[in-house]
MIBA-454128 format. One record per residue: residue number from 1; x, z, y of N, C-alpha, C in turn; residue in one letter. Coordinates in Angstrom, 2 decimals, decimal comma. Last residue first. Layout:
+-----+---------+---------+---------+---------+---------+---------+---------+---------+---------+------+
!  nr !     n_u !     n_w !     n_v !    ca_u !    ca_w !    ca_v !     c_u !     c_w !     c_v ! rest !
+-----+---------+---------+---------+---------+---------+---------+---------+---------+---------+------+
! NUM !       X !       Z !       Y !       X !       Z !       Y !       X !       Z !       Y !    A !
...
+-----+---------+---------+---------+---------+---------+---------+---------+---------+---------+------+
***
This chain:
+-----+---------+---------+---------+---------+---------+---------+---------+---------+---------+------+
!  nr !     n_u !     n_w !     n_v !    ca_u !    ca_w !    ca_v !     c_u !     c_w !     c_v ! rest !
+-----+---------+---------+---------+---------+---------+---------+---------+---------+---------+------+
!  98 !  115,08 !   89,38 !   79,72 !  114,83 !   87,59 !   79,10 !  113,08 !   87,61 !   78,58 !    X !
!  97 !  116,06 !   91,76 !   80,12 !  115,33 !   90,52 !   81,56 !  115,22 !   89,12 !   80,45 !    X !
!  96 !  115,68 !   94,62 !   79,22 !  115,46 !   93,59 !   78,77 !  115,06 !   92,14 !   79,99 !    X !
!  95 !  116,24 !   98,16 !   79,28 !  115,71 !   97,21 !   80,36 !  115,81 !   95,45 !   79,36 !    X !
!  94 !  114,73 !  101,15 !   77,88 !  116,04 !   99,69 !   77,41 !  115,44 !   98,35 !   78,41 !    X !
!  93 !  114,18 !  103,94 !   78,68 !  113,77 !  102,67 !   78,60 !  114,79 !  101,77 !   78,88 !    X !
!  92 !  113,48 !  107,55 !   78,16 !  114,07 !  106,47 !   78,50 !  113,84 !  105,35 !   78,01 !    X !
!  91 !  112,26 !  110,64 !   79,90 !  111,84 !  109,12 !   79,20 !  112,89 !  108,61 !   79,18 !    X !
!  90 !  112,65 !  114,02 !   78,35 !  112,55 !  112,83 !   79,32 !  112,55 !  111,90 !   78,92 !    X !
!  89 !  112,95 !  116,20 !   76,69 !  111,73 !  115,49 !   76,52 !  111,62 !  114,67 !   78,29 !    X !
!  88 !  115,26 !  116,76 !   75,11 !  115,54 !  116,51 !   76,84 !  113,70 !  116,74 !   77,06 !    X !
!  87 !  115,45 !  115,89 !   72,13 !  116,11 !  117,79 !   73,38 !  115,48 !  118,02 !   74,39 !    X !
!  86 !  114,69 !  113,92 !   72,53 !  113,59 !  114,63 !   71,71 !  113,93 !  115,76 !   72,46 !    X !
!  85 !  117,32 !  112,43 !   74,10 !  115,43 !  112,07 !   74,65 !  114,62 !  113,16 !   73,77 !    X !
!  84 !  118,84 !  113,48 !   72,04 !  118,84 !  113,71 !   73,52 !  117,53 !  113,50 !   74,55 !    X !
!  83 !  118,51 !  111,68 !   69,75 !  118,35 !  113,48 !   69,91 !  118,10 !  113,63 !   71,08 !    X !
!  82 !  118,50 !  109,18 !   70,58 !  117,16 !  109,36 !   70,36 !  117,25 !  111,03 !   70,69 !    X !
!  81 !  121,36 !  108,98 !   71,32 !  120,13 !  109,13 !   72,33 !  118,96 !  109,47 !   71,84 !    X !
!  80 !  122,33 !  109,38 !   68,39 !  121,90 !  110,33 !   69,30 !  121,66 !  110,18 !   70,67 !    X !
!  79 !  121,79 !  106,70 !   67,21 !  120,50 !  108,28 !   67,16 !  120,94 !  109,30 !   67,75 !    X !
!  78 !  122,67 !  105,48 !   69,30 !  121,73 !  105,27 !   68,73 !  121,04 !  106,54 !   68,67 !    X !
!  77 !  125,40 !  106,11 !   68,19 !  125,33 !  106,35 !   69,48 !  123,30 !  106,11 !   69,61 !    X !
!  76 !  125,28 !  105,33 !   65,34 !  125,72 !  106,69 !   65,49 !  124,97 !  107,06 !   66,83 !    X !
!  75 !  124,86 !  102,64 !   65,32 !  123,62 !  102,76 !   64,98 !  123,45 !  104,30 !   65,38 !    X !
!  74 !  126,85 !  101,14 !   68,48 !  126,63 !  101,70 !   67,33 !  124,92 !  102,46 !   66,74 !    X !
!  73 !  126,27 !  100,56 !   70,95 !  127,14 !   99,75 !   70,09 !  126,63 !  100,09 !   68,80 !    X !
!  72 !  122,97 !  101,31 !   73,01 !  124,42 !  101,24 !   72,04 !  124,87 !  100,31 !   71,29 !    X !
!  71 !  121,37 !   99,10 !   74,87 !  121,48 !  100,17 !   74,01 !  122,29 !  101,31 !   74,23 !    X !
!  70 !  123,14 !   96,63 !   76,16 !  122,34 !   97,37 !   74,65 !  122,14 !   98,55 !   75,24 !    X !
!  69 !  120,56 !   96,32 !   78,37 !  120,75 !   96,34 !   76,73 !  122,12 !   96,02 !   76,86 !    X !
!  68 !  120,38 !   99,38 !   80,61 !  120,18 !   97,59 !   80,47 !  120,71 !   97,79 !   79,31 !    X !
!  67 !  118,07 !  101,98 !   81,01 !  119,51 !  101,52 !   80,45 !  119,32 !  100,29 !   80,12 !    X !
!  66 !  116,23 !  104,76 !   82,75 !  116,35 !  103,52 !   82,24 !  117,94 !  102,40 !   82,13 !    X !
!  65 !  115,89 !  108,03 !   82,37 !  116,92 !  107,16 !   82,16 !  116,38 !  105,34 !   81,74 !    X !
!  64 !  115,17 !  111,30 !   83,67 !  114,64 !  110,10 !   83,15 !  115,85 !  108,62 !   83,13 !    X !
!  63 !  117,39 !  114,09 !   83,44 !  116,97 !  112,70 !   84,09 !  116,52 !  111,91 !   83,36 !    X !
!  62 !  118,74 !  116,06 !   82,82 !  117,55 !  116,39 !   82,79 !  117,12 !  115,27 !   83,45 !    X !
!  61 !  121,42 !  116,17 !   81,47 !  121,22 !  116,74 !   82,58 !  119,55 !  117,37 !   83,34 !    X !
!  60 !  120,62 !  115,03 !   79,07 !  121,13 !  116,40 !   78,81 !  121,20 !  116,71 !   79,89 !    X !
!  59 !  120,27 !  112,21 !   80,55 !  119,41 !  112,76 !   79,91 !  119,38 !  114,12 !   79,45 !    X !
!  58 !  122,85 !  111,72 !   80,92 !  122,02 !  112,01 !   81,97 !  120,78 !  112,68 !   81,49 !    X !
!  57 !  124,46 !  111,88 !   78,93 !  124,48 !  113,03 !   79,94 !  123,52 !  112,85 !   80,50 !    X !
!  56 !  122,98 !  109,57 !   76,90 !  123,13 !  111,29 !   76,53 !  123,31 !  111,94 !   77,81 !    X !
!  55 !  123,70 !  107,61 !   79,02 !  122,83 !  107,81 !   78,46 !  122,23 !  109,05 !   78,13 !    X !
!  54 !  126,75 !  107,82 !   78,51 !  126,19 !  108,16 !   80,18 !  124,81 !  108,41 !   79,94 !    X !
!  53 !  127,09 !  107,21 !   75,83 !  127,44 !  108,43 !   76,80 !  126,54 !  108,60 !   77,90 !    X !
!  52 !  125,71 !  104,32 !   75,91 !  125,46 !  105,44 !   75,40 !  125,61 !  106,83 !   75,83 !    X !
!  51 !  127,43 !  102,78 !   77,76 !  126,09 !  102,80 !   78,05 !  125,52 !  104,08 !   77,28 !    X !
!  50 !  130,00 !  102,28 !   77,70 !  129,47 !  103,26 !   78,46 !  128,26 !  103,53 !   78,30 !    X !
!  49 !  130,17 !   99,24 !   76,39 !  130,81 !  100,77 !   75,87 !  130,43 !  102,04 !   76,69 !    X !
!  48 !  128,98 !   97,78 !   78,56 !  128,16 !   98,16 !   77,44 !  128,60 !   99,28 !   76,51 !    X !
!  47 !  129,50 !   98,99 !   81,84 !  129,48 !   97,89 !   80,48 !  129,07 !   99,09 !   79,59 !    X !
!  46 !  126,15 !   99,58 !   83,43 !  127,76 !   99,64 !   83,66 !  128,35 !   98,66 !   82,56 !    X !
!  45 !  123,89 !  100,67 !   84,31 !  123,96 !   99,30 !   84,18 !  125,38 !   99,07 !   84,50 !    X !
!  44 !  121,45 !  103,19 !   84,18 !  122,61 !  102,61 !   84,04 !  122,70 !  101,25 !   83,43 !    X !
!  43 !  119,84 !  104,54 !   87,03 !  120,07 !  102,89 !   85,94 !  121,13 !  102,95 !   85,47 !    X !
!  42 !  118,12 !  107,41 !   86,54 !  118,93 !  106,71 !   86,65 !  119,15 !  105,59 !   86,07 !    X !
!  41 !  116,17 !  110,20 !   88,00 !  116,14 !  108,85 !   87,02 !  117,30 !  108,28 !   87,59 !    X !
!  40 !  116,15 !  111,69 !   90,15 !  114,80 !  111,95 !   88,68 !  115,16 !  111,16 !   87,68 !    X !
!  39 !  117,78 !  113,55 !   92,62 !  117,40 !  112,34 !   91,63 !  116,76 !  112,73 !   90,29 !    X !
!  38 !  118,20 !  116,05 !   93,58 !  117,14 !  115,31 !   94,29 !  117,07 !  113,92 !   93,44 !    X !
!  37 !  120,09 !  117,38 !   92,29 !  118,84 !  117,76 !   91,98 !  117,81 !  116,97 !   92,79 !    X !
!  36 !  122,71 !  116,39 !   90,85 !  122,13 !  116,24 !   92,24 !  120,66 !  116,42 !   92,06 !    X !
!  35 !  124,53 !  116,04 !   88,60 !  124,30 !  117,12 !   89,00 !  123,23 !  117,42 !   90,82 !    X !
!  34 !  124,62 !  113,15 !   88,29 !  123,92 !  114,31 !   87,38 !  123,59 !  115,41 !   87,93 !    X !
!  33 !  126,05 !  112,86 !   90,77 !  125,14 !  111,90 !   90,67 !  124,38 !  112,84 !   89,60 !    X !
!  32 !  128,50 !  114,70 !   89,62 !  128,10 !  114,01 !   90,94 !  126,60 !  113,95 !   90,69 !    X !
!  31 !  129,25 !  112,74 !   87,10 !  128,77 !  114,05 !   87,03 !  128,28 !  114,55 !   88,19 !    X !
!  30 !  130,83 !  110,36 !   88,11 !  128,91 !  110,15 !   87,51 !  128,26 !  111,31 !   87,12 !    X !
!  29 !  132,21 !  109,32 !   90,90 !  132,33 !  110,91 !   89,67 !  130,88 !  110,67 !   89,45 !    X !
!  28 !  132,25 !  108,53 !   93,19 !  132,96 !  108,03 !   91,81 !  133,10 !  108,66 !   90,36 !    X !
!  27 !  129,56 !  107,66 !   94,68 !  130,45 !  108,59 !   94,64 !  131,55 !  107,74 !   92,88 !    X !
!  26 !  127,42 !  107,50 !   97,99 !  127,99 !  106,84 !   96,64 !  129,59 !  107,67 !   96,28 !    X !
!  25 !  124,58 !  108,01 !   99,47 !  125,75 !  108,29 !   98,88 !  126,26 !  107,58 !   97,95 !    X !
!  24 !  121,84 !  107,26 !  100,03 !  122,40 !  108,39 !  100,70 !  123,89 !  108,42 !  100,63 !    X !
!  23 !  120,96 !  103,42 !   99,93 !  121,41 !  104,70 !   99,36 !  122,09 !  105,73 !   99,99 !    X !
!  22 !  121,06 !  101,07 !  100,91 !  120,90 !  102,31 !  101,63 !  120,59 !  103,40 !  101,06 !    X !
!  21 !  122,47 !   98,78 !  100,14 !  120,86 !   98,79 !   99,69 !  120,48 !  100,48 !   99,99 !    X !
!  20 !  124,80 !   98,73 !  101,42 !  124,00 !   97,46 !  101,48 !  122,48 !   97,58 !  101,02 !    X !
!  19 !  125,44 !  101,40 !  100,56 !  125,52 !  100,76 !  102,85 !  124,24 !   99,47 !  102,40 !    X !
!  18 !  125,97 !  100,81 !   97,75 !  125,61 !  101,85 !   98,34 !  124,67 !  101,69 !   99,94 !    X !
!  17 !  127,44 !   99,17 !   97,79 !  126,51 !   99,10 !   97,09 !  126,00 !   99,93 !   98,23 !    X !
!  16 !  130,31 !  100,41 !   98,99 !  129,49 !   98,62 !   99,80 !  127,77 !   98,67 !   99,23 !    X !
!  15 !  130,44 !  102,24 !   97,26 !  130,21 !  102,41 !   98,80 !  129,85 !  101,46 !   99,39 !    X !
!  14 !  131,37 !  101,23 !   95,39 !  130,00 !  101,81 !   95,44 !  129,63 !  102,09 !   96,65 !    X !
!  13 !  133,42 !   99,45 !   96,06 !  132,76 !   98,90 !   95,71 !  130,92 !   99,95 !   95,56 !    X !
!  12 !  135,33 !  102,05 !   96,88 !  135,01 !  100,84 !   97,63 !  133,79 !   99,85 !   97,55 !    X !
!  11 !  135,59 !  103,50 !   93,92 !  135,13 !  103,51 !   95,31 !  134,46 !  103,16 !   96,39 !    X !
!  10 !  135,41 !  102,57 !   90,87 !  135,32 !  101,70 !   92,15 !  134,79 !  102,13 !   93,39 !    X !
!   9 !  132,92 !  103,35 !   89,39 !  134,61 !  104,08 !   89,16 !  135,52 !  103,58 !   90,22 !    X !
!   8 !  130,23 !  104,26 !   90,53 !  130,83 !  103,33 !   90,49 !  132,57 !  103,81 !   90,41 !    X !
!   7 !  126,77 !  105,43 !   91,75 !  128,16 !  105,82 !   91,07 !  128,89 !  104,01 !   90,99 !    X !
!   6 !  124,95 !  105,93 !   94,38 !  125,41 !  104,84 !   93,97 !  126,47 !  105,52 !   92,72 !    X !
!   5 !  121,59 !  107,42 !   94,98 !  123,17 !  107,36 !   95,14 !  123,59 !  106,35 !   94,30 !    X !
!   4 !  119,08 !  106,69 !   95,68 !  119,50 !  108,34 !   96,24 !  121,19 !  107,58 !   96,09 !    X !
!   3 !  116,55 !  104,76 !   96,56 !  117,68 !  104,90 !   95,60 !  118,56 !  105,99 !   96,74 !    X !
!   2 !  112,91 !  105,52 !   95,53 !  114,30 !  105,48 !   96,24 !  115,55 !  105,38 !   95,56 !    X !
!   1 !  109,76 !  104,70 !   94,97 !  111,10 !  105,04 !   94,52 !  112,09 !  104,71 !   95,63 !    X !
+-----+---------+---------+---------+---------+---------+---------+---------+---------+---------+------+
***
């Protein structure tokens, strides 16, 4: 595995990510990053109100998706990642470090 690109609403800050663990690119636009046909998978590991959305697009984009917990907030955001993984038939996986 490689890491292809950095997102980050933080310019500056994806771009340091980015240089420091040599990623091609870093950008501020997470549609960007979706729309880049050389990535297969994505971390998201943003806060936790994001985690769902970004979840659904990437996965409606056509990307395997691993996502630090939660989750979702909600039981709503919930089932529809599940739709989106059944639509999509890509993987995703709830990262857990404890």
């Amino acid at each position: 595995a490689k890491l292809h690109a950095v997102h980050s609403n933080s310019g500056a800050r994806g771009k340091s990510y980015a240089m420091r663990f040599g990623a091609n690119y870093a950008s501020s636009d997470f549609q960007e990053i979706l729309s880049d046909t050389d990535i297969d998978a994505v971390i998201i590991a943003t806060r936790h109100n994001q985690h769902a959305q970004q979840a659904i697009d990437a996965l409606n984009a056509g990307k395997h998706v691993f996502i630090e917990k939660p989750m979702a907030i909600t039981i709503e955001e919930c089932q529809a990642i599940y739709k989106a993984v059944q639509t999509s038939g890509k993987r995703l996986m709830v990262g857990f470090n404890r």
